[in-house]
N, C-alpha and C positions, 0 to 999 in steps of 0.2 A: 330740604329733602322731604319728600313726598311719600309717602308710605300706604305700599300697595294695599289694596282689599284683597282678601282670599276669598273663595267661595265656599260658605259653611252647607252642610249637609244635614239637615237633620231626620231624626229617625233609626232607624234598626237598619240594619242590610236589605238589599232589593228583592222583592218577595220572587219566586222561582215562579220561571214563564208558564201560562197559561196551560199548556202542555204538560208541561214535568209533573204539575199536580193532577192534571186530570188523565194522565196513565196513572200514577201512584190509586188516585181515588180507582181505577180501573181493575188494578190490580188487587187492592183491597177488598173489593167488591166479589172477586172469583175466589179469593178464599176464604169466604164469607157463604157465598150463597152453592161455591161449587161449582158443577156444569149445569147449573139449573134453570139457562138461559136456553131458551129454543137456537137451533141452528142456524148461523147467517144463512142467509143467500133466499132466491125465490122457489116458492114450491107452487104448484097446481094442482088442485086439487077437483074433482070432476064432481063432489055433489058438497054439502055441509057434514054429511055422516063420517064421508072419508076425512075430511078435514078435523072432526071432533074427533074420529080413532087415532089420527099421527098426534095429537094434540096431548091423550091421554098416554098415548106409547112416551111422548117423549115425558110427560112428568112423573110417569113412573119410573123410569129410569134413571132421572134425574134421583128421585126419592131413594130408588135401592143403592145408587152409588153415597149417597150422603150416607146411609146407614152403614155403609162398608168402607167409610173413611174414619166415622165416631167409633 
């Protein structure tokens, strides 16, 4: 009588796909830093100054909302 191999496993459980952690890191990240990420999407901007004023508008707001969460 011949006596089967089994397939041994070794290690801990299979780490969580690629994904699952890098939302989890995603989401740790927004309640970490806040909304203190500039806004997806494409803006245009018609010189460097305008681009420097939305720049500073959005870190400011960014900052008064962090103040009004602490």
């Amino acid at each position: 009588m011949e006596l089967k191999q089994s397939t041994r496993v070794l290690g801990g459980k299979n780490p969580r796909p690629h994904w699952d952690r890098f939302n989890r890191l995603q989401t740790s990240a927004e309640l970490v830093l806040g909304d203190a990420r500039p806004p997806k999407g494409v803006f245009r901007f018609k010189s460097w100054t305008e681009f420097n004023e939305w720049k500073m508008n959005c870190r400011t707001r960014a900052e008064s909302q962090k103040k009004a969460i602490s």
